[in-house]
BANU-762860 format. One record per residue (C-alpha): x, y, z. Coordinates in steps of 0.1 Angstrom, whole numbers, padded with zeros to 4 digits, always signed. Layout:
XYZ
...
***
This chain:
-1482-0449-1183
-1456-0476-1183
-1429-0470-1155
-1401-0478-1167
-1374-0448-1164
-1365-0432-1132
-1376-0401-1146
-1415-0408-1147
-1412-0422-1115
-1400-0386-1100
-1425-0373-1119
-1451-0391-1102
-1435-0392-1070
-1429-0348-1071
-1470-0343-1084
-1479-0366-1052
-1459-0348-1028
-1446-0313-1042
-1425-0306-1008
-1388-0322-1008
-1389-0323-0974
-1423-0337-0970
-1414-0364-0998
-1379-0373-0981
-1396-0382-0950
-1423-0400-0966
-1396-0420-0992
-1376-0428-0959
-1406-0446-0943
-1414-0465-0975
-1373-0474-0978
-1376-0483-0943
-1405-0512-0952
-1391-0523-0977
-1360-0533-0956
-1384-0547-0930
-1404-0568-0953
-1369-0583-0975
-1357-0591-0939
-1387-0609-0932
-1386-0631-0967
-1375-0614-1003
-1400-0632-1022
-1429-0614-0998
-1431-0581-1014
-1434-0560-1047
-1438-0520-1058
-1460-0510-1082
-1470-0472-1097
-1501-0460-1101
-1511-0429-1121
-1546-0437-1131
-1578-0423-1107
-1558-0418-1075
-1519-0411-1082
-1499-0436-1059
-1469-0455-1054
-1480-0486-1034
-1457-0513-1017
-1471-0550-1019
-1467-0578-0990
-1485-0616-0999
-1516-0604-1011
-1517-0574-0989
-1513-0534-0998
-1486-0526-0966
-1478-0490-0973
-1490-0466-1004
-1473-0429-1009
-1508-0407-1020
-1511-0370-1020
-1487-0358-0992
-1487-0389-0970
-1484-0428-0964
-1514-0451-0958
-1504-0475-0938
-1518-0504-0917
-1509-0509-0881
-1508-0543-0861
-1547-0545-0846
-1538-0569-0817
-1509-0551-0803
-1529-0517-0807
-1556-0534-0783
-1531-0547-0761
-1515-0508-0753
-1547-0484-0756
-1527-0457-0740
-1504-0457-0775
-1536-0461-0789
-1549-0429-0773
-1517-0413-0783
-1516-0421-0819
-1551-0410-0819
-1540-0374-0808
-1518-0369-0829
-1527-0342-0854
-1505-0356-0878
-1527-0389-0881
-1561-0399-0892
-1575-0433-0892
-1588-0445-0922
-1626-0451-0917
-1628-0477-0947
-1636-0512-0944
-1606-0536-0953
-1623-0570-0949
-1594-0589-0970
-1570-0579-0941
-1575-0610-0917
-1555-0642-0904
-1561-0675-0915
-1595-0678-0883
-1611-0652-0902
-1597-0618-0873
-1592-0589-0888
-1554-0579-0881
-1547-0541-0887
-1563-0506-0882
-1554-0483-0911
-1544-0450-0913
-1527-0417-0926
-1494-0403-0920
-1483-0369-0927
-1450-0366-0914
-1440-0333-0898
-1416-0317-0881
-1420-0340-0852
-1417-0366-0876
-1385-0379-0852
-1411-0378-0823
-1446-0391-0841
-1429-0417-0866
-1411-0449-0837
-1449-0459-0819
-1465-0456-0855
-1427-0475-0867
-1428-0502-0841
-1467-0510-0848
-1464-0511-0887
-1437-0536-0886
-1454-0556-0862
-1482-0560-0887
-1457-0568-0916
-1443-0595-0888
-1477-0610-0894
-1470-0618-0932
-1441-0637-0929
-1457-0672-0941
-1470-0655-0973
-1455-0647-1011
-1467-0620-1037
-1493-0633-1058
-1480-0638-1086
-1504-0616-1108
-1491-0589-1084
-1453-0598-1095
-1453-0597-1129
-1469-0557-1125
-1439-0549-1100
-1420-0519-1114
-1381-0518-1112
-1379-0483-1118
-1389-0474-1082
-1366-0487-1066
-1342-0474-1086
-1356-0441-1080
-1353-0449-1041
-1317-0456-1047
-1309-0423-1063
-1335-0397-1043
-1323-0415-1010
-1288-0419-1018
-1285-0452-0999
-1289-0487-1005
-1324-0508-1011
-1331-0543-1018
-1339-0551-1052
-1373-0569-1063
-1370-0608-1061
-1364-0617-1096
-1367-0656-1102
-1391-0661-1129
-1420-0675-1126
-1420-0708-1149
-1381-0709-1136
-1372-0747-1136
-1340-0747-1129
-1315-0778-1114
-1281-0769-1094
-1261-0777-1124
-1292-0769-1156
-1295-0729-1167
-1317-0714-1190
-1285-0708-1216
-1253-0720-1223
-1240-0689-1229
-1239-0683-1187
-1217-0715-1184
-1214-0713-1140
-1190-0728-1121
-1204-0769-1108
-1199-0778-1070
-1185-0809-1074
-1162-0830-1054
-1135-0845-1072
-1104-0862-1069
-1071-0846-1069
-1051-0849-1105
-1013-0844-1091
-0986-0833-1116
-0976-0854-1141
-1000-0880-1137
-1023-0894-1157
-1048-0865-1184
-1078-0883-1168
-1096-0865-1143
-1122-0888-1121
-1150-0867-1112
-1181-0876-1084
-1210-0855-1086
-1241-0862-1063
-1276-0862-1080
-1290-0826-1073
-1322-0820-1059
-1344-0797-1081
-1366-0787-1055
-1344-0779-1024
-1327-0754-1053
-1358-0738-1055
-1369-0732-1026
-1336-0719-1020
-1344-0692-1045
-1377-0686-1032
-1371-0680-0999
-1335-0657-1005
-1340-0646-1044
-1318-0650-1071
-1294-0625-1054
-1259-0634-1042
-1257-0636-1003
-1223-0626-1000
-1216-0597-1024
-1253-0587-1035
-1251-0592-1071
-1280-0600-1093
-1275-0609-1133
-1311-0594-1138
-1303-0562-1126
-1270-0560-1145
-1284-0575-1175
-1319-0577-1175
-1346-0601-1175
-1328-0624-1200
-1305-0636-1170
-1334-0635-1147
-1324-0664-1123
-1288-0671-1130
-1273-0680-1091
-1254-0707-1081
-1267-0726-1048
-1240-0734-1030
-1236-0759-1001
-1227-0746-0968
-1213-0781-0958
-1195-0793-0987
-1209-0824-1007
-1179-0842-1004
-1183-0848-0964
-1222-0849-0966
-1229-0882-0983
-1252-0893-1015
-1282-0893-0990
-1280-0869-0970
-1315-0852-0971
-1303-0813-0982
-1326-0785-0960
-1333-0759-0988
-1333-0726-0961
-1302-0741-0935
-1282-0758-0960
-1283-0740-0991
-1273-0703-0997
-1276-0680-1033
-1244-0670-1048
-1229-0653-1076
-1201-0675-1100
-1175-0656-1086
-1179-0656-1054
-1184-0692-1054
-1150-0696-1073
-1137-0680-1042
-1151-0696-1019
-1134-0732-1030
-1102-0713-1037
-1092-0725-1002
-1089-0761-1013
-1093-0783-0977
-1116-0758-0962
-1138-0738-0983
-1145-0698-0972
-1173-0694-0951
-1202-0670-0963
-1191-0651-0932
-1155-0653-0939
-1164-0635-0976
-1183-0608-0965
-1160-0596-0945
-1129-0600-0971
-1156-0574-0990
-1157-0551-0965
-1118-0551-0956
-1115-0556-0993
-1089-0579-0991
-1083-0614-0997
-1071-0634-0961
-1040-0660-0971
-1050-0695-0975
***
């Protein structure tokens, strides 16, 4: 079954978990990772569907299965070390008759010295779920914490599924991250895209042509680094800081990868070699919003500054 309408998503999603309510809770706590795991780093995690032997919707981190929605519950893993560190919230998870650890063996689930780092279980939320859920909450996260040096696999990207988070979006009614989209054999330079038919704005410092002077128009433009760009995109995505737009989600995978990386101090004061930091220095951000930024000539907009002319939804005076 290939998922890639909404629809066959609900359909798998209502045969898992036939109660609304039951299913609303358990979609909330699978939103509510997601969130966690795009704060931590976008390019750590993936969704997949699964209709085969055991019907599931699974949510990836690194190499790592970190939450899976199965017949009226979540699986999920729960920091080990922190769990040892409390055992009366051990004691109390244990009592609740709305959990069941998971008596299978997970030997892939360890740190880089070889410890195992979670203890698995079921969740089946309840009406208590206000009451049962934060200790279980705070303990999941912390495991996700644990992930943050690692990426998907990319075998485990290309099978991620669109379609689910889509169907999060519209069951939940509220916002989720989207799936990191920069394409694998992605090679792209500040100023290079994969088409000219995308022709994005340059960053480019150049000197001021006054009126009536000469038609010639003297332009610097530092070398770009191909790398820092990058990992620019690996670490935030192809997925505008400011305003949240991504060209693959608008128009699919063709534009896959379209963002401008713009320059948080602008080149022009920075120098030919200054050495660029890919994560401090660098931010994703969609054409127009990068047009805006520089529309304030002497000092270009802040990231801060146009996030919140979004959410006032006007534009300050220059």
């Amino acid at each position: 079954m290939a998922f890639t309408e909404i629809e066959q998503v609900s359909q798998l999603v209502e045969s898992i978990i036939p109660d609304k309510e039951l299913r609303h809770k358990c979609l909330c706590i699978f939103a509510d990772s997601i969130e966690k795991l795009n704060e931590i780093k976008p390019a750590l995690w993936g969704v997949q569907c699964n209709d085969k032997k055991i019907p599931a919707v699974r949510l990836y981190a690194g190499n790592y299965v970190v939450l899976t929605i199965e017949k009226d519950c979540v699986w999920l893993p729960l920091d080990k070390k922190n769990l040892e560190k409390s055992p009366e919230i051990g004691k109390n998870i244990e009592a609740l008759p709305v959990w069941e650890w998971d008596k299978g063996e997970y030997k892939d689930y360890k740190d880089t010295s070889g410890n195992v780092i979670s203890k698995n279980g079921f969740y089946k939320p309840s009406k208590s779920h206000d009451d049962d859920w934060p200790p279980l909450k705070d303990l999941h996260f912390a495991f996700l914490g644990l992930l943050a040096d690692r990426s998907l696999r990319k075998s485990s990207r290309r099978l991620d599924q669109p379609a689910v988070i889509l169907y999060l979006k519209h069951e939940l009614d509220r916002n989720i991250p989207s799936l990191y989209v920069v394409p694998e054999d992605a090679d792209l330079s500040e100023d290079e895209y994969p088409s000219e038919d995308f022709p994005l704005t340059e960053e480019v410092a150049s000197k001021v042509r006054y009126e009536g002077s000469s038609t010639q128009i003297i332009v610097t433009k530092y070398e770009r680094n191909r790398k820092a760009r990058n990992e620019c995109l690996e670490h935030y995505g192809a997925r505008c800081v400011v305003c949240d737009f991504a060209f693959a989600e608008k128009y699919g995978p063709t534009a896959a990868g379209f963002m401008v990386v713009h320059h948080l101090t602008p080149l022009k004061d920075i120098g030919e070699k200054y050495e660029v930091n890919p994560i401090k220095d660098l931010k994703p951000v969609c054409p127009n919003c990068h047009a805006v930024i520089h529309h304030r000539k002497e000092t270009p907009f802040t990231i801060e500054e146009m996030q919140r002319m979004i959410s006032n939804n006007q534009l300050p005076l220059a």
